[in-house]
KOLRO-347390 format. One record per residue (C-alpha): z, y, x; residue in one letter. Coordinates in steps of 0.2 Angstrom, whole numbers. Layout:
BEGIN
<w = Z	v = Y	u = X	rest = A>
...
This chain:
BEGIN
<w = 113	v = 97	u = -319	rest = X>
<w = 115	v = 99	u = -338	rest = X>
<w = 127	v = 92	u = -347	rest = X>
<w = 112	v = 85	u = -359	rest = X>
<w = 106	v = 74	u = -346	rest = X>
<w = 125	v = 65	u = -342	rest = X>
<w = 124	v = 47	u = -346	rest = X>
<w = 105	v = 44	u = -343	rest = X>
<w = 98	v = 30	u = -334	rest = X>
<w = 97	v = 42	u = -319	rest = X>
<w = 117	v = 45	u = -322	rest = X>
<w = 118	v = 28	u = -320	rest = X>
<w = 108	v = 28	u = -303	rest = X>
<w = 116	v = 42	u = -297	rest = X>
<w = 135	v = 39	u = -298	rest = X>
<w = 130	v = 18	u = -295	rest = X>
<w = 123	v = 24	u = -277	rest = X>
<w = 136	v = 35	u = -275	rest = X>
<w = 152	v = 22	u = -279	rest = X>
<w = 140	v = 8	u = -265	rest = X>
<w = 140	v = 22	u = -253	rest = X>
<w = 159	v = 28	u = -257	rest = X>
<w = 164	v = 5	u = -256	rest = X>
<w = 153	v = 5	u = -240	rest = X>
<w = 161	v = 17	u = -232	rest = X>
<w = 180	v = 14	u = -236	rest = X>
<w = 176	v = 34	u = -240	rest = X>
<w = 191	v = 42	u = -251	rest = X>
<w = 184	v = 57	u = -260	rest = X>
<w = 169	v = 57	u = -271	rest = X>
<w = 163	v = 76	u = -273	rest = X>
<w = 152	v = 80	u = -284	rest = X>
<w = 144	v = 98	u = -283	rest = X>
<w = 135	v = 99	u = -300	rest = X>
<w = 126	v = 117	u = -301	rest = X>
<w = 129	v = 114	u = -318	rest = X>
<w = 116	v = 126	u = -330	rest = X>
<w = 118	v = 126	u = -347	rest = X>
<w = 109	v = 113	u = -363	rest = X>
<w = 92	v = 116	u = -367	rest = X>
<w = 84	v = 113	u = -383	rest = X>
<w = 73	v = 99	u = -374	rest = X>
<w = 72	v = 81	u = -376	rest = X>
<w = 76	v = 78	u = -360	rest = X>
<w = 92	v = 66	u = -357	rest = X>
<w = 88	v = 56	u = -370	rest = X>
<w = 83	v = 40	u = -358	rest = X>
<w = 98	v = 29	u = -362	rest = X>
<w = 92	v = 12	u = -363	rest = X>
<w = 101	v = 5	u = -347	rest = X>
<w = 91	v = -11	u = -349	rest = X>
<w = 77	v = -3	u = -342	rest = X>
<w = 85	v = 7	u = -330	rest = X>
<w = 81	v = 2	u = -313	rest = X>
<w = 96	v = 5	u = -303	rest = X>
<w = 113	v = 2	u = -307	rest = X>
<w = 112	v = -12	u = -321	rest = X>
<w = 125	v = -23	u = -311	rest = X>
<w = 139	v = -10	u = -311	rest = X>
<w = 145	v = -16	u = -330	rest = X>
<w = 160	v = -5	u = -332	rest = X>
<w = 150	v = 12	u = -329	rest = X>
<w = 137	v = 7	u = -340	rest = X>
<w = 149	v = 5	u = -352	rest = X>
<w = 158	v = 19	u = -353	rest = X>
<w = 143	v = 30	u = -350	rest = X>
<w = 138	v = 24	u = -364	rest = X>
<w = 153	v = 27	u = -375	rest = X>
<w = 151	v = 43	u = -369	rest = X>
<w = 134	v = 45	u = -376	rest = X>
<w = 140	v = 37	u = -394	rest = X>
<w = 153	v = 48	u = -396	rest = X>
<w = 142	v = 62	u = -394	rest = X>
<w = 153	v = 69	u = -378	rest = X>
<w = 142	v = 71	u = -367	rest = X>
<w = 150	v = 80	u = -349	rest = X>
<w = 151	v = 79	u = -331	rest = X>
<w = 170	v = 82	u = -334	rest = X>
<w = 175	v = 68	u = -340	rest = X>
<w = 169	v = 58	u = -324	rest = X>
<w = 188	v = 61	u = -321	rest = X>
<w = 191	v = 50	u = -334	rest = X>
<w = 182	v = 35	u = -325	rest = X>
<w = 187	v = 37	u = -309	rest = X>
<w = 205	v = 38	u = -314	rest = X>
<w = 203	v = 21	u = -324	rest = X>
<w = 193	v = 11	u = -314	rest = X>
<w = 194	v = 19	u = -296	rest = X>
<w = 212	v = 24	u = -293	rest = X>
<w = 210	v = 24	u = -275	rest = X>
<w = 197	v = 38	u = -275	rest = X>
<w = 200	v = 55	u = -277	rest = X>
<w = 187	v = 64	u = -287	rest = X>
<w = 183	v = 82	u = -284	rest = X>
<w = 171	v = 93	u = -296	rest = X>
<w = 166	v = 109	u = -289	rest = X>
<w = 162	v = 120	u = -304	rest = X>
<w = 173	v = 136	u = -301	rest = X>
<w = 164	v = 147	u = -316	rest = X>
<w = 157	v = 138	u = -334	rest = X>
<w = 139	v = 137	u = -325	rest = X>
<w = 129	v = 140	u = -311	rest = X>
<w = 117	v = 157	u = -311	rest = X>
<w = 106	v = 166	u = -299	rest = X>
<w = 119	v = 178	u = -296	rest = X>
<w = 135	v = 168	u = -293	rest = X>
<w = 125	v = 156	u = -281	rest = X>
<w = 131	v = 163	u = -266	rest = X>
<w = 151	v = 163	u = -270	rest = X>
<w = 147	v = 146	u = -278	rest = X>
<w = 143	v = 138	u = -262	rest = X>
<w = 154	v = 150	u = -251	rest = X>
<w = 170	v = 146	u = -261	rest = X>
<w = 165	v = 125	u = -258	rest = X>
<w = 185	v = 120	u = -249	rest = X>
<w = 181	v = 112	u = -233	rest = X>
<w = 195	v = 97	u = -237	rest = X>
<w = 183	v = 91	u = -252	rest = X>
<w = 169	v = 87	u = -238	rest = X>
<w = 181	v = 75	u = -227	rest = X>
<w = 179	v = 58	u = -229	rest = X>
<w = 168	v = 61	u = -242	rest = X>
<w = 154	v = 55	u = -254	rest = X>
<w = 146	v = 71	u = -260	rest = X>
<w = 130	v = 73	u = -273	rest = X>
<w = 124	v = 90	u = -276	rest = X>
<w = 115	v = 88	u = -292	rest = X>
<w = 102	v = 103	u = -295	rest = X>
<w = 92	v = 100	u = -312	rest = X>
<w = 76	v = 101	u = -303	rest = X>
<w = 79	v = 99	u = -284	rest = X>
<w = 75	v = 109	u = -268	rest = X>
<w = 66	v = 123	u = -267	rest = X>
<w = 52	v = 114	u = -258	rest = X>
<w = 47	v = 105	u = -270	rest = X>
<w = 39	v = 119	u = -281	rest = X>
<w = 40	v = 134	u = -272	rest = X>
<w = 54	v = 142	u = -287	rest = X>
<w = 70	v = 147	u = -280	rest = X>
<w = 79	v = 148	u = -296	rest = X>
<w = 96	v = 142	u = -305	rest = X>
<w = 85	v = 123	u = -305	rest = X>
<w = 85	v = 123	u = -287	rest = X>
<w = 96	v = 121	u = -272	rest = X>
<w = 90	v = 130	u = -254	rest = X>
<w = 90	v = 124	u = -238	rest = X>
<w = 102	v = 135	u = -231	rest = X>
<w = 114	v = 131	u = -243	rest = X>
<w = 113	v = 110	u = -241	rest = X>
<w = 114	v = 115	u = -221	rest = X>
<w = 130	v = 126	u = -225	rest = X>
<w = 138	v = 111	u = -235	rest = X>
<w = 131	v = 96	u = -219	rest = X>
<w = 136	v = 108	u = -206	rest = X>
<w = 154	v = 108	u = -215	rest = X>
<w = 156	v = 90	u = -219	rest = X>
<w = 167	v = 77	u = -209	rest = X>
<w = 160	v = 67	u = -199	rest = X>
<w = 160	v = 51	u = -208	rest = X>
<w = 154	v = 60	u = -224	rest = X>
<w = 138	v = 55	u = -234	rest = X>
<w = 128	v = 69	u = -242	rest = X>
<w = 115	v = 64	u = -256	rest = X>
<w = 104	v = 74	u = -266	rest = X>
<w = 96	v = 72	u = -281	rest = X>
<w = 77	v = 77	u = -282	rest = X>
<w = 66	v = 75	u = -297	rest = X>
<w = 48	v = 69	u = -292	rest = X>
<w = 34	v = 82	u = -297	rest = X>
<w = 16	v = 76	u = -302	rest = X>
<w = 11	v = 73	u = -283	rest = X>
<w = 9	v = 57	u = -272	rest = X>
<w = 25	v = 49	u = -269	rest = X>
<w = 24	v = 44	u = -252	rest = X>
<w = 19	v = 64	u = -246	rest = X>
<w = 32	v = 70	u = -255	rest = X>
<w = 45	v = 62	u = -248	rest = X>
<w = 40	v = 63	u = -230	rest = X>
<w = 38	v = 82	u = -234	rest = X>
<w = 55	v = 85	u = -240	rest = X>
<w = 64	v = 74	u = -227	rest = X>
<w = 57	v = 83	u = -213	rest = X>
<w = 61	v = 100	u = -220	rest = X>
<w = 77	v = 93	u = -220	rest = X>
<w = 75	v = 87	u = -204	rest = X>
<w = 72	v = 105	u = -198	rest = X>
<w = 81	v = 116	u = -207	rest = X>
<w = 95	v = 105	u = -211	rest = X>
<w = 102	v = 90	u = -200	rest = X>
<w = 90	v = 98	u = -185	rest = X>
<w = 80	v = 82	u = -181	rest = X>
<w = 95	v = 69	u = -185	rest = X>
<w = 85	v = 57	u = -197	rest = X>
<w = 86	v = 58	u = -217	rest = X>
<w = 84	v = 44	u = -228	rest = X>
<w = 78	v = 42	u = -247	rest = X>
<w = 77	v = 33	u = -262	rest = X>
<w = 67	v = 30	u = -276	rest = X>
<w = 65	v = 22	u = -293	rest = X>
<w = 47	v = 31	u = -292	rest = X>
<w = 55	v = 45	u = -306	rest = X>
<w = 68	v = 52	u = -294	rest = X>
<w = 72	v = 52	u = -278	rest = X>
<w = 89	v = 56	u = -268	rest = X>
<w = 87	v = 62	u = -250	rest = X>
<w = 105	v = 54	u = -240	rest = X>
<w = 113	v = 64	u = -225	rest = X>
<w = 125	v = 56	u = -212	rest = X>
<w = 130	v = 63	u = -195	rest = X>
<w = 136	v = 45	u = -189	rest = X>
<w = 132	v = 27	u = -193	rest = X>
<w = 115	v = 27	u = -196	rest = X>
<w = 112	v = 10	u = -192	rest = X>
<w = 126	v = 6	u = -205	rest = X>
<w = 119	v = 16	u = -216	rest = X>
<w = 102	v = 10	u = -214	rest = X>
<w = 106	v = -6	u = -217	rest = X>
<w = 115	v = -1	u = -232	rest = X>
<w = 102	v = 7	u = -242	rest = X>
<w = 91	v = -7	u = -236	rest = X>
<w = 100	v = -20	u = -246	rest = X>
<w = 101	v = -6	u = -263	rest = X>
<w = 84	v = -6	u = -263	rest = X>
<w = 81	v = -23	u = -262	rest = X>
<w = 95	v = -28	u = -274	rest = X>
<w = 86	v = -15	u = -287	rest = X>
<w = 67	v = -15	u = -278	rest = X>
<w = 65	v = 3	u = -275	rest = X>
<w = 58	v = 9	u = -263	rest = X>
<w = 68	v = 17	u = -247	rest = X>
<w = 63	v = 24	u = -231	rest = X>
<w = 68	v = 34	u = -218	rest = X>
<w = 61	v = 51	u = -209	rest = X>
């Protein structure tokens, strides 16, 4: 994640599907595990047209105040405290962000120093910039490992819901997805199913230990609310 990117149409999808996973649930904790890396001089972030987002236009009061954000130029994950204190009172909204920004060499403290009570109970979004290191090989700042989205399942309550954020290479859709969500399968949950959604741009892979048939049925009627496409592996 950059702080560049907060408040794009895929913001909007992200933290919409997070809030319908967090209401769903009767969950109390949203935990956001950024990887934040720092701004690029790239264009990239600048998709802020929400009226042709995909996902998320029914949820009026994030689109407005991500898009204050946007128009008062302050553009950050942090202030996601902001919103959640306003308009969500009831849920506790943890950031784990211990140094300014994620590197190669703090990775392993970064996910070791994750506190065990932020995972109970609990929606949490990791949000790599790129995804996981399946998807191109790179095992980089960009990228989140298996090992380390096993360490932060295996750690999680047992009525948690884990979502990742994956950007979509150049590749067929389908493949990809069935690719990733059985690596996950094996290195990750060990067989226990995965499921995904798409908006055909990006795609988050969604980890649960129980209620899957809850779940399922959860993610069915997002999808069909926003057509996207959804599955299970």
């Amino acid at each position: 994640m950059k702080n560049q990117y907060f408040g794009d149409v895929r913001d909007l999808f992200k933290y919409d599907l997070a809030l319908e996973c967090l209401e769903a649930g009767m969950l109390h904790q949203f935990t956001l595990i950024p990887m934040l890396t720092p701004n690029e001089s790239t264009p990239h972030g600048q998709r802020t047209n929400y009226k042709l987002a995909k996902a998320g236009k029914a949820r009026v009061k994030l689109i407005r105040f991500l898009n204050h954000c946007i128009k008062k130029n302050t553009r950050s994950i942090f202030l996601l405290r902001d919103f959640f204190n306003q308009h969500h009172p009831n849920i506790i909204f943890n950031i784990h962000q211990p140094e300014p920004f994620f590197t190669q060499t703090s990775r392993e403290n970064y996910f070791e120093s994750i506190s065990d009570e932020i995972l109970v109970d609990a929606v949490i979004l990791i949000d790599p910039d790129v995804g996981l290191t399946d998807s191109t090989g790179k095992t980089d700042d960009k990228h989140l490992r298996y090992k380390e989205a096993a360490a932060i399942y295996n750690k999680m309550g047992a009525n948690s819901i884990l979502i990742i954020f994956q950007f979509i290479p150049r590749v067929k859709r389908n493949e990809f997805y069935l690719k990733i969500g059985r690596k996950l399968r094996a290195e990750v949950t060990l067989e226990r199913p995965v499921f995904y959604m798409s908006d055909n741009t990006v795609v988050f892979f969604i980890i649960v230990k129980t209620k899957l048939n809850e779940t399922n049925e959860l993610l069915t009627k997002y999808a069909k609310r926003y057509n996207l496409r959804v599955g299970r592996v």
